[in-house]
PyMOL Python script that loads the backbone (N, CA, C, O; Angstrom):
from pymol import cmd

cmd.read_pdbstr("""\
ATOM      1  N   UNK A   1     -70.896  45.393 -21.377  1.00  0.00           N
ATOM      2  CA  UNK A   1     -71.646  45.775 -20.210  1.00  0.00           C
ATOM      3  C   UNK A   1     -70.688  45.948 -19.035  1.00  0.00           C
ATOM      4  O   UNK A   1     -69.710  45.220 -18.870  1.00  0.00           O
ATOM      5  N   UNK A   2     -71.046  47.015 -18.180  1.00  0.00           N
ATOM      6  CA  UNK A   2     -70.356  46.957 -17.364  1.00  0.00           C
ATOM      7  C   UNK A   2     -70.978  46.851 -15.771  1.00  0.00           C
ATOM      8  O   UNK A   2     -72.203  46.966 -15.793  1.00  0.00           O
ATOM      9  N   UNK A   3     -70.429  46.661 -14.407  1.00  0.00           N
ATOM     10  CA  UNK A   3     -71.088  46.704 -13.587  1.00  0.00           C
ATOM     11  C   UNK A   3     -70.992  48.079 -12.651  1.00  0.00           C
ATOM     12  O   UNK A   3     -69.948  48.721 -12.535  1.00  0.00           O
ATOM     13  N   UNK A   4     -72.080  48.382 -12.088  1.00  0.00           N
ATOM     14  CA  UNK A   4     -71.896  50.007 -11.463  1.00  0.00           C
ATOM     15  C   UNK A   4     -71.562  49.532  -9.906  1.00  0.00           C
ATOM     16  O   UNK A   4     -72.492  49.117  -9.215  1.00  0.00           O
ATOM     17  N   UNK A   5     -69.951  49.616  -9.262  1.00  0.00           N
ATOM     18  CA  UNK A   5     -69.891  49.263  -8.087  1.00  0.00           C
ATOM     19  C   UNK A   5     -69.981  50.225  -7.074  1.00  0.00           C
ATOM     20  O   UNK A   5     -70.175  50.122  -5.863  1.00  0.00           O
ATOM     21  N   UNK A   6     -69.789  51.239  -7.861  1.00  0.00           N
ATOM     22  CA  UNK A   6     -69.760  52.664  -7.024  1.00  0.00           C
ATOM     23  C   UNK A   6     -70.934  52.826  -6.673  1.00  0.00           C
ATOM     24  O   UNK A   6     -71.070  52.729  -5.453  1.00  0.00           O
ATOM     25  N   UNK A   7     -72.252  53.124  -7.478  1.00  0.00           N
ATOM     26  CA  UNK A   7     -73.455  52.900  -7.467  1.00  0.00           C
ATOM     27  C   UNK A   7     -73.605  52.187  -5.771  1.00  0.00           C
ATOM     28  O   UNK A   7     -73.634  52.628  -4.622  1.00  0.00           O
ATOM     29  N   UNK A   8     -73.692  50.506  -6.615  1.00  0.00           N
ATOM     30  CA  UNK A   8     -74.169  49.425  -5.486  1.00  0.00           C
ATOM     31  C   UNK A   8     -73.296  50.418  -3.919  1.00  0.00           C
ATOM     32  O   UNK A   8     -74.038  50.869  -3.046  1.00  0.00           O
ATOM     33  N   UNK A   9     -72.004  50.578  -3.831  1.00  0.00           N
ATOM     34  CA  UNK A   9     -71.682  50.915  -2.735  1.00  0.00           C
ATOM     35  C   UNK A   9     -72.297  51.868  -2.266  1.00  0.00           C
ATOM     36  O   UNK A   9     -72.758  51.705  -1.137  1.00  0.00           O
ATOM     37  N   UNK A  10     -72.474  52.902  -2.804  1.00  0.00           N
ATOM     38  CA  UNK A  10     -73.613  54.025  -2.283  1.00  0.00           C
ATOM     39  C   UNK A  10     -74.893  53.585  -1.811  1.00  0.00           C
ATOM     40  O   UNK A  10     -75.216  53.631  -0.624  1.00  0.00           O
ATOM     41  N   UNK A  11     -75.591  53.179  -2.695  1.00  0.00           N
ATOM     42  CA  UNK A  11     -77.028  52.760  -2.420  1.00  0.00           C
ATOM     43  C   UNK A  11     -77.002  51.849  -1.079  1.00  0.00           C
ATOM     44  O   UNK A  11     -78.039  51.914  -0.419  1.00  0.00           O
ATOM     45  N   UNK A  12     -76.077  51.094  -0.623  1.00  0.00           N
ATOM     46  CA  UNK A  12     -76.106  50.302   0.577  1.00  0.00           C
ATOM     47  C   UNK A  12     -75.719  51.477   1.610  1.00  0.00           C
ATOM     48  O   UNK A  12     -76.386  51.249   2.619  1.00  0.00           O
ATOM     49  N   UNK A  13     -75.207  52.234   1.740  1.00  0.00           N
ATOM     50  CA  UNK A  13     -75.163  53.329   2.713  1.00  0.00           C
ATOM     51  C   UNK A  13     -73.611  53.981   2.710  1.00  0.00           C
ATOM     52  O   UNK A  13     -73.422  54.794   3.615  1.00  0.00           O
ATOM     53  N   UNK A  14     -72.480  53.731   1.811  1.00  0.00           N
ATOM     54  CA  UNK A  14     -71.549  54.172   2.090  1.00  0.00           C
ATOM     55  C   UNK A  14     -70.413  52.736   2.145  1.00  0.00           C
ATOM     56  O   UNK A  14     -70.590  51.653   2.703  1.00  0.00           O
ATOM     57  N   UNK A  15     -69.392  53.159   1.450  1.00  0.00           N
ATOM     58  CA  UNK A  15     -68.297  52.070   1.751  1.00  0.00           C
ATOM     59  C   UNK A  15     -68.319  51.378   3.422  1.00  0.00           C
ATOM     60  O   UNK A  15     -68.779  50.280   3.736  1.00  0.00           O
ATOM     61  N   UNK A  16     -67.617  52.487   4.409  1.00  0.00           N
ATOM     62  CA  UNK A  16     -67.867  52.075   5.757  1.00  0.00           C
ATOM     63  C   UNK A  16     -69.010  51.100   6.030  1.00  0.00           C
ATOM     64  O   UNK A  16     -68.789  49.895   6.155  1.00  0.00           O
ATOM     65  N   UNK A  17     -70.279  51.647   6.124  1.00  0.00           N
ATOM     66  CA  UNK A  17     -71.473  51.016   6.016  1.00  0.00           C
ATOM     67  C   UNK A  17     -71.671  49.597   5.549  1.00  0.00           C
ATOM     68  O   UNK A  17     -72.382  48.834   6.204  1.00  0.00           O
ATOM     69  N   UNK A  18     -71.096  49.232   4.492  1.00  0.00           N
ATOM     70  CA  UNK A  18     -71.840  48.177   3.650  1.00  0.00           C
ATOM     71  C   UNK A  18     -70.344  47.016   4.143  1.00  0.00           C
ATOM     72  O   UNK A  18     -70.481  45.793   4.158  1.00  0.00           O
ATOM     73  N   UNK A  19     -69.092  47.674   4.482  1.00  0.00           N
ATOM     74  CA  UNK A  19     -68.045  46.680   4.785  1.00  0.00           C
ATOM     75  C   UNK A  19     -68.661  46.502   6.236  1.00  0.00           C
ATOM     76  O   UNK A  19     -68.599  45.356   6.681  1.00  0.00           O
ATOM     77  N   UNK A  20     -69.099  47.226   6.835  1.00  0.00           N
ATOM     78  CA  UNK A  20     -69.867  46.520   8.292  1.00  0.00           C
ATOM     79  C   UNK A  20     -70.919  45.490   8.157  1.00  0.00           C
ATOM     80  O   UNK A  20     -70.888  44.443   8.804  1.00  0.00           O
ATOM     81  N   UNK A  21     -71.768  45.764   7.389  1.00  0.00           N
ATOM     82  CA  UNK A  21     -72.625  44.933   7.115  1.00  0.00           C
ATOM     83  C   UNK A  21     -72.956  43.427   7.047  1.00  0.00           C
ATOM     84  O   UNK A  21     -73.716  42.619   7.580  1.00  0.00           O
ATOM     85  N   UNK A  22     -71.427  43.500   5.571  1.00  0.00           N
ATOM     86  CA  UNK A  22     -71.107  42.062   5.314  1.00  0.00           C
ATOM     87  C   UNK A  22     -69.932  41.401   5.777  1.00  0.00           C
ATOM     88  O   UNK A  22     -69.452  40.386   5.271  1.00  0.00           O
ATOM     89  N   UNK A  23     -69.299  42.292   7.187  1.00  0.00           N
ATOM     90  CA  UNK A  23     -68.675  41.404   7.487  1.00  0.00           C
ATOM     91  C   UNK A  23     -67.115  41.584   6.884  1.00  0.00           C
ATOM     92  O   UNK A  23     -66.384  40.609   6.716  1.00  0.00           O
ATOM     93  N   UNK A  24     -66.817  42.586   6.664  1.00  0.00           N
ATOM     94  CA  UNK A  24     -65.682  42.999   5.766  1.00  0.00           C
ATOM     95  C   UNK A  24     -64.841  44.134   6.129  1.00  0.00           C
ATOM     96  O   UNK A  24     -65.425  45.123   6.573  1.00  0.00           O
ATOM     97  N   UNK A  25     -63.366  44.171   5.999  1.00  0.00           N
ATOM     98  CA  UNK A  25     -62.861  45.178   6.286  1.00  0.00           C
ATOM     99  C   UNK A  25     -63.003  46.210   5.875  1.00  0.00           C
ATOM    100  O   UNK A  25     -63.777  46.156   4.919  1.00  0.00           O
ATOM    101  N   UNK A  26     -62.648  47.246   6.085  1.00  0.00           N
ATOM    102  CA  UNK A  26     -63.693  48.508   5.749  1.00  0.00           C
ATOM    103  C   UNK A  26     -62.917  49.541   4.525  1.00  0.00           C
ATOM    104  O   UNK A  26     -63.353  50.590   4.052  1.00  0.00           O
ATOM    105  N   UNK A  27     -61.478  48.745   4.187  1.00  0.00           N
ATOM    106  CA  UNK A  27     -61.067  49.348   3.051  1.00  0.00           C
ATOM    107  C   UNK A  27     -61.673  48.177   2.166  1.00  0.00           C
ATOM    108  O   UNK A  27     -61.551  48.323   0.950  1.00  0.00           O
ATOM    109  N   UNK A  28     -62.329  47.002   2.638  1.00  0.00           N
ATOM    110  CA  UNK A  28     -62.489  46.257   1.054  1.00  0.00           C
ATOM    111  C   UNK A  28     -63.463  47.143   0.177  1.00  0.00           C
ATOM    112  O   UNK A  28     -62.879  47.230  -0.903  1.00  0.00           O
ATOM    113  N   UNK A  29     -64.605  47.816   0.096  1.00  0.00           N
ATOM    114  CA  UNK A  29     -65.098  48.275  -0.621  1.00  0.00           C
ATOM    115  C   UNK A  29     -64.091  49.574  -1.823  1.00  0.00           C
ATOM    116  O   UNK A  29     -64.424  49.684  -3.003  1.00  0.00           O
ATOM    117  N   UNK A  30     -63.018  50.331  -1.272  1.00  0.00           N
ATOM    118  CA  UNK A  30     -62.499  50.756  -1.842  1.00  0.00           C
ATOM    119  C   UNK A  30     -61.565  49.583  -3.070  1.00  0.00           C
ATOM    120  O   UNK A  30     -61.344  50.051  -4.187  1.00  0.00           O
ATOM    121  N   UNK A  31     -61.096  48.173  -2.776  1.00  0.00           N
ATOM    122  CA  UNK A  31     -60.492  47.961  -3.009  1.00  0.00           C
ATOM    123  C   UNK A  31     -61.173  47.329  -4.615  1.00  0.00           C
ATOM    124  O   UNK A  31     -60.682  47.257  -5.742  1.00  0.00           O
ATOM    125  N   UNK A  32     -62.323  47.001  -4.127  1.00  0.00           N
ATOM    126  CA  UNK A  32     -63.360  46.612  -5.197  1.00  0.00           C
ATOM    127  C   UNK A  32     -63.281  47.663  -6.438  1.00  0.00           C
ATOM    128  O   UNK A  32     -63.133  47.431  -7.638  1.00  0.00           O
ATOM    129  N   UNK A  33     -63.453  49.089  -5.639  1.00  0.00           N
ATOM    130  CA  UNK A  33     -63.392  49.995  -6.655  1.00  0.00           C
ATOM    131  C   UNK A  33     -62.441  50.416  -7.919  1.00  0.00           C
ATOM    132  O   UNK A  33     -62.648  50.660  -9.108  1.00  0.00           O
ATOM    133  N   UNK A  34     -61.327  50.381  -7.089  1.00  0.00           N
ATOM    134  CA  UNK A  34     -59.823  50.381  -7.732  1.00  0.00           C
ATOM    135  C   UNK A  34     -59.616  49.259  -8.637  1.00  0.00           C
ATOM    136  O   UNK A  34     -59.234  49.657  -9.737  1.00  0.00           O
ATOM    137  N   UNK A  35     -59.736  47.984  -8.555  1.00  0.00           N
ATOM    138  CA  UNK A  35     -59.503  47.191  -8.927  1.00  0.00           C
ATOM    139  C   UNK A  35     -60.801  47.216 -10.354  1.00  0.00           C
ATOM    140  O   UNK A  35     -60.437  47.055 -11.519  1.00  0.00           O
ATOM    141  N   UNK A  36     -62.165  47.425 -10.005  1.00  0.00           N
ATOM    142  CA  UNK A  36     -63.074  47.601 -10.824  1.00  0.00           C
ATOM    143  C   UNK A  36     -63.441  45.853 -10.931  1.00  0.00           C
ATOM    144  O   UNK A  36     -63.489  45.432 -12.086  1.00  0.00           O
ATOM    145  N   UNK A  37     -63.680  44.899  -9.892  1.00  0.00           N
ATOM    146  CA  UNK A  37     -63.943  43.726  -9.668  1.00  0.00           C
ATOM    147  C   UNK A  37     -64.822  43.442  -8.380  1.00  0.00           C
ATOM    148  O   UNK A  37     -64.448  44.132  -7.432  1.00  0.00           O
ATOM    149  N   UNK A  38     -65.660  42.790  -8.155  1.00  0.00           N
ATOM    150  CA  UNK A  38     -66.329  42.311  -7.358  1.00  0.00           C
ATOM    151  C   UNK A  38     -66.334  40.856  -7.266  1.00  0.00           C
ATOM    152  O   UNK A  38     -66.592  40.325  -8.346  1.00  0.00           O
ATOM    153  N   UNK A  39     -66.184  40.280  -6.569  1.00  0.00           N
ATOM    154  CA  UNK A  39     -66.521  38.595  -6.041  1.00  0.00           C
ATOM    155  C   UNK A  39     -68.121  38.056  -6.251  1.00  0.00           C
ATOM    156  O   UNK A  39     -69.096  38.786  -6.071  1.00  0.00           O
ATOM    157  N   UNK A  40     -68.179  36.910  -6.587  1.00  0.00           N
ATOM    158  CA  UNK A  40     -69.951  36.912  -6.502  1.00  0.00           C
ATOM    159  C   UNK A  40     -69.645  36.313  -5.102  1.00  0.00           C
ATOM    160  O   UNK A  40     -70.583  36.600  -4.359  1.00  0.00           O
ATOM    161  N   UNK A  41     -68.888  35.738  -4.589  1.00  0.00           N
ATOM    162  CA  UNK A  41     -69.300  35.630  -2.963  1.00  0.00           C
ATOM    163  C   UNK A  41     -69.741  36.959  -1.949  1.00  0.00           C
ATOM    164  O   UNK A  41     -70.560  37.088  -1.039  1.00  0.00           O
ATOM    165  N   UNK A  42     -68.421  38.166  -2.829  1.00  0.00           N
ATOM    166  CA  UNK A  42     -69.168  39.617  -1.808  1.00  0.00           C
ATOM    167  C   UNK A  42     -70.456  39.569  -2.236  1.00  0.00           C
ATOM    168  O   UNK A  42     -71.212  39.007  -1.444  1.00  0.00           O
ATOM    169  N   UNK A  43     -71.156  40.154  -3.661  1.00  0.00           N
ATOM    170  CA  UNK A  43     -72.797  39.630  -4.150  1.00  0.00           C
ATOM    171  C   UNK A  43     -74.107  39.266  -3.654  1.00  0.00           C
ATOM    172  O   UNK A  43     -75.292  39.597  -3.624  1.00  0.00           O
ATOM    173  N   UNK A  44     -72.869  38.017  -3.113  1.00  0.00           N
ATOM    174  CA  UNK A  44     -74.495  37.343  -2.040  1.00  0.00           C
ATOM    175  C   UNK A  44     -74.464  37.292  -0.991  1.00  0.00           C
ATOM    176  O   UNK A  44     -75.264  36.604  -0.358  1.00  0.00           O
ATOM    177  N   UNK A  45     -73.240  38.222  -0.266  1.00  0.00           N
ATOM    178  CA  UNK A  45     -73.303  38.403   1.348  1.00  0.00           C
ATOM    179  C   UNK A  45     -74.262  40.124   1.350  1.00  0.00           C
ATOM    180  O   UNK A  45     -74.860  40.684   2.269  1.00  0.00           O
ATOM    181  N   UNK A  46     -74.023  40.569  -0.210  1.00  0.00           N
ATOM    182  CA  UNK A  46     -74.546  41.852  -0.088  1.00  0.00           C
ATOM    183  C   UNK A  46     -75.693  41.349  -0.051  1.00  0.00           C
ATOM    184  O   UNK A  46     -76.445  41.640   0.879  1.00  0.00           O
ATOM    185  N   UNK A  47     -76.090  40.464  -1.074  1.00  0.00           N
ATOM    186  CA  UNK A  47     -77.859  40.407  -1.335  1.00  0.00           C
ATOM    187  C   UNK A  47     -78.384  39.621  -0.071  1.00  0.00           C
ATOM    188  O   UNK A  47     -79.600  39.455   0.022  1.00  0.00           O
ATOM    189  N   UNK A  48     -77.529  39.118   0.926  1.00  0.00           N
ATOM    190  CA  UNK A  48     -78.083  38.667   1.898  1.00  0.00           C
ATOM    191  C   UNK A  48     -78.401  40.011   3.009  1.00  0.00           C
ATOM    192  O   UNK A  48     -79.514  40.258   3.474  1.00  0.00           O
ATOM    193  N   UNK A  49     -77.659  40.468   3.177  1.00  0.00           N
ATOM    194  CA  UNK A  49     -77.877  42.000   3.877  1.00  0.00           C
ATOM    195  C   UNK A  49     -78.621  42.668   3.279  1.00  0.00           C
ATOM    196  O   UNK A  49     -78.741  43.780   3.792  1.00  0.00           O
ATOM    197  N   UNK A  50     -79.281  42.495   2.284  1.00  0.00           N
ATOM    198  CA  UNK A  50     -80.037  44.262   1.387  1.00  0.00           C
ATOM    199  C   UNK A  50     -80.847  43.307   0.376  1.00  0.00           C
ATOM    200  O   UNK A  50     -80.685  43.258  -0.843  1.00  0.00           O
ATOM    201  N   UNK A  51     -81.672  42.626   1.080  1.00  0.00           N
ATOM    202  CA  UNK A  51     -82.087  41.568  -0.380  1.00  0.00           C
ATOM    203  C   UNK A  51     -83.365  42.494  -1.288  1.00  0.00           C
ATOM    204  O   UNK A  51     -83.838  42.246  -2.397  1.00  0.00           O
ATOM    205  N   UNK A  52     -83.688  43.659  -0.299  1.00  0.00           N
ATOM    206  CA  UNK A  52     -83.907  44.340  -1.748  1.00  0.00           C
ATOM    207  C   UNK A  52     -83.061  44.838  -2.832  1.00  0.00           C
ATOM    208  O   UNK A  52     -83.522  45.661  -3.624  1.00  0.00           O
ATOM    209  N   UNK A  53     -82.099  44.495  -2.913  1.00  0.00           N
ATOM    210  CA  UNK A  53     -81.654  45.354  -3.807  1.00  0.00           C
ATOM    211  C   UNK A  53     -81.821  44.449  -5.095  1.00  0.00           C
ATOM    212  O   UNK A  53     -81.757  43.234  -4.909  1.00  0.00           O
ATOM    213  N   UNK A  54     -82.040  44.937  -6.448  1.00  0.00           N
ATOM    214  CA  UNK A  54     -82.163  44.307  -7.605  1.00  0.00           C
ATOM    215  C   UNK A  54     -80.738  44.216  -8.719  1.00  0.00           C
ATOM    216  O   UNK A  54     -80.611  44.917  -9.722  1.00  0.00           O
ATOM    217  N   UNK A  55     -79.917  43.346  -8.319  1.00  0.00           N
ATOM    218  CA  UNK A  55     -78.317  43.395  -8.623  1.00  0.00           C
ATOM    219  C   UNK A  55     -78.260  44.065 -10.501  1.00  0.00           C
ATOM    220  O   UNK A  55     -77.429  44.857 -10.945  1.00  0.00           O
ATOM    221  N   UNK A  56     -79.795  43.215 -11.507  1.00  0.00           N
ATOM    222  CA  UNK A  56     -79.654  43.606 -12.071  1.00  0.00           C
ATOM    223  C   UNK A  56     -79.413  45.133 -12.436  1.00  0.00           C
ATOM    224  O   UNK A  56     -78.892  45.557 -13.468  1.00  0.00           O
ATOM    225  N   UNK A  57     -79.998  46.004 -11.167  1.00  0.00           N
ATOM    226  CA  UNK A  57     -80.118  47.294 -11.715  1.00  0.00           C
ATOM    227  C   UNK A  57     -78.880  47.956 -11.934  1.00  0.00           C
ATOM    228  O   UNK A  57     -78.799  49.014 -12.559  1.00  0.00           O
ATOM    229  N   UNK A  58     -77.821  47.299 -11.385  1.00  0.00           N
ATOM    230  CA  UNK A  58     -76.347  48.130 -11.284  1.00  0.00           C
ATOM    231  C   UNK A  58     -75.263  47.315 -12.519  1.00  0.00           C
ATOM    232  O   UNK A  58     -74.049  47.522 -12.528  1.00  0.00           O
ATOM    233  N   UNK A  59     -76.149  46.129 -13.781  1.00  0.00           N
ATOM    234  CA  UNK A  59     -75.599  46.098 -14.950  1.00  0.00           C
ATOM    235  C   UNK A  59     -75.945  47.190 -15.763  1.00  0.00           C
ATOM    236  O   UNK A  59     -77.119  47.538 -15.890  1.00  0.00           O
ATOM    237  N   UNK A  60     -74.985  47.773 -16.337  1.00  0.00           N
ATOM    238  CA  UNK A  60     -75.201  49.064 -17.321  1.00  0.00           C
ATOM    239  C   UNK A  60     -74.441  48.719 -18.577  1.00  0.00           C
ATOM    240  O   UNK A  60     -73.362  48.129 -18.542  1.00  0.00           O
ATOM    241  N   UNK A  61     -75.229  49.230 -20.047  1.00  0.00           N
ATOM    242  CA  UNK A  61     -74.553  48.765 -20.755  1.00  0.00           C
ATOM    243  C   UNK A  61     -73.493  49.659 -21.043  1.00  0.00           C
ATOM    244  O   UNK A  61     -73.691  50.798 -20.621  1.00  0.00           O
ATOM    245  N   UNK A  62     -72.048  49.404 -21.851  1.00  0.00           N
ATOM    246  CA  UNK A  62     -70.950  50.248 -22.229  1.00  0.00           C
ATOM    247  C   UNK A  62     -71.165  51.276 -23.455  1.00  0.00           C
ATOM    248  O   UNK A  62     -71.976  50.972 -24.331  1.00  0.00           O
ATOM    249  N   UNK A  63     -70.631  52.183 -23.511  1.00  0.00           N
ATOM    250  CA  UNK A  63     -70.528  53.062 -24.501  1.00  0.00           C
ATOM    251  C   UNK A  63     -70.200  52.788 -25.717  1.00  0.00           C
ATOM    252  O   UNK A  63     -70.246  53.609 -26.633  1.00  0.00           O
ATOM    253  N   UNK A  64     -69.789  51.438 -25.841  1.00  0.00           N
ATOM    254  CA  UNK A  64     -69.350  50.762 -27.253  1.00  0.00           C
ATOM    255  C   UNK A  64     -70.390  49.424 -27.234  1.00  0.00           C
ATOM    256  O   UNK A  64     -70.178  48.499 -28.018  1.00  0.00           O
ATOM    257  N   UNK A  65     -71.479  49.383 -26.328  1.00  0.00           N
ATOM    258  CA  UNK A  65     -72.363  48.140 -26.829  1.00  0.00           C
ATOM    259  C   UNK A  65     -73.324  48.845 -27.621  1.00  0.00           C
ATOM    260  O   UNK A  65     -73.701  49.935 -27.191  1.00  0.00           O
ATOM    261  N   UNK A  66     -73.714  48.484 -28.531  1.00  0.00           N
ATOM    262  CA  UNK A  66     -74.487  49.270 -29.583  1.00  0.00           C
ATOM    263  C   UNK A  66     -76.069  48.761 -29.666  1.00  0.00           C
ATOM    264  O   UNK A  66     -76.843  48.821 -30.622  1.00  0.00           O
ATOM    265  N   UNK A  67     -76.261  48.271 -28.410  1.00  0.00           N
ATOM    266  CA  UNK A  67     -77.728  48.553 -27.882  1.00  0.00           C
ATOM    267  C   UNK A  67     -77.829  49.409 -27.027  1.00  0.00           C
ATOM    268  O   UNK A  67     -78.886  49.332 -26.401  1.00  0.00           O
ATOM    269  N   UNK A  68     -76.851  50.582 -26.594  1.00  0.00           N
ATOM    270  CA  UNK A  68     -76.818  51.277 -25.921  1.00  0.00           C
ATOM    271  C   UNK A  68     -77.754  52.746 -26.721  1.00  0.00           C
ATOM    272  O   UNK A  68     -77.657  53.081 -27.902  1.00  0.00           O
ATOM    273  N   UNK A  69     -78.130  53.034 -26.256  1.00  0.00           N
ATOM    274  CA  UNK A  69     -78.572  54.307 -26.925  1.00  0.00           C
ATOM    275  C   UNK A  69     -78.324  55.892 -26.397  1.00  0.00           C
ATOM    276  O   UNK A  69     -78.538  57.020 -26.842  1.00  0.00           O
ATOM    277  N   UNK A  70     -77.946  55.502 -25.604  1.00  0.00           N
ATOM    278  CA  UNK A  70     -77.699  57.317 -24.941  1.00  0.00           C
ATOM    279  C   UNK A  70     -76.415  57.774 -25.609  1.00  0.00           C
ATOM    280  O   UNK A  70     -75.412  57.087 -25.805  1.00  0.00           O
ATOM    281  N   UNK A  71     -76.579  58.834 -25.872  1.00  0.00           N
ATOM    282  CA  UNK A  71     -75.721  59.225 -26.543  1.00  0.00           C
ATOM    283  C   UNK A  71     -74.644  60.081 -25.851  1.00  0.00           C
ATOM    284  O   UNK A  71     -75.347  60.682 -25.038  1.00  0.00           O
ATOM    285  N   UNK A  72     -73.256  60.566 -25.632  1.00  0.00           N
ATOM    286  CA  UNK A  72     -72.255  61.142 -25.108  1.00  0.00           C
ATOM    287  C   UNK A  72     -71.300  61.706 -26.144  1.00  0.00           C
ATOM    288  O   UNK A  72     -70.764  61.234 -27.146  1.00  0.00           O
ATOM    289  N   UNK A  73     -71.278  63.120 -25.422  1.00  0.00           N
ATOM    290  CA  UNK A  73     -70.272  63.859 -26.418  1.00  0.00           C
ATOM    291  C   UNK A  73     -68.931  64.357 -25.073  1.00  0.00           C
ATOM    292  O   UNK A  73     -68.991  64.401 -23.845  1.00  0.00           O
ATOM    293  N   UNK A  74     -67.782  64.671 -26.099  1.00  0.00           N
ATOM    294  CA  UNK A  74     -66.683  65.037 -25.554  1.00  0.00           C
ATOM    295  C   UNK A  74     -65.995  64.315 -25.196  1.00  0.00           C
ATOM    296  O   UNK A  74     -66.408  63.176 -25.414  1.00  0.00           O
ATOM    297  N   UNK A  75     -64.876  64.355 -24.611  1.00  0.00           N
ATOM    298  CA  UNK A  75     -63.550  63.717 -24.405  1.00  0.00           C
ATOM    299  C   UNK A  75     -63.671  62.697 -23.586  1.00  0.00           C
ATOM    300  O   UNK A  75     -64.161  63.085 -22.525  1.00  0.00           O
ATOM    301  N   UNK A  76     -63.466  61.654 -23.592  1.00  0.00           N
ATOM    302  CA  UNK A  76     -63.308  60.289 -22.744  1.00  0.00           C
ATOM    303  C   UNK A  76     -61.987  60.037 -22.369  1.00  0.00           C
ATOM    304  O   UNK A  76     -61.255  60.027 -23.359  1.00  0.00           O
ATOM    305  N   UNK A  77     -61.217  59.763 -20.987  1.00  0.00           N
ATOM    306  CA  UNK A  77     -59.849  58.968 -20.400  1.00  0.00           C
ATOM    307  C   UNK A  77     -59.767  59.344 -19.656  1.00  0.00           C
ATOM    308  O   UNK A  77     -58.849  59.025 -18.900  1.00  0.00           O
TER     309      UNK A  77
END
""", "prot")
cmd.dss("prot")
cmd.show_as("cartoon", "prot")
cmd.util.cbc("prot")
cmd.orient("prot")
């Protein structure tokens, strides 16, 4: 499984946006990205700012978990 951070960053309004929010410098959201890691402390400063948001919705499963069912063709890297 993986987590969708790009996603979550969008849906809060934009990198800029969401590092204002919680209180954060405004390259940390890029840095999250690059790295492909999130903090559960960022998490719950997000879910404290946006407590609608449903964290589960931005677990997605991987292309090699085989409860996955969607199927993908062509080149992957």
């Amino acid at each position: 499984m993986t987590f969708n951070i790009q996603r979550l960053i969008d849906d809060c309004g934009g990198p800029a946006k969401l590092a204002e929010a919680i209180g954060v410098s405004r390259t940390s959201p890029y840095r999250w990205l690059k790295q492909n890691m999130l903090s559960s402390r960022v998490l719950v400063k997000i879910k404290g700012q946006y407590p609608e948001l449903k964290i589960d919705d931005y677990i997605e499963r991987g292309f090699d978990d085989p409860r996955n069912t969607e199927r993908r063709t062509g080149i992957s890297g």
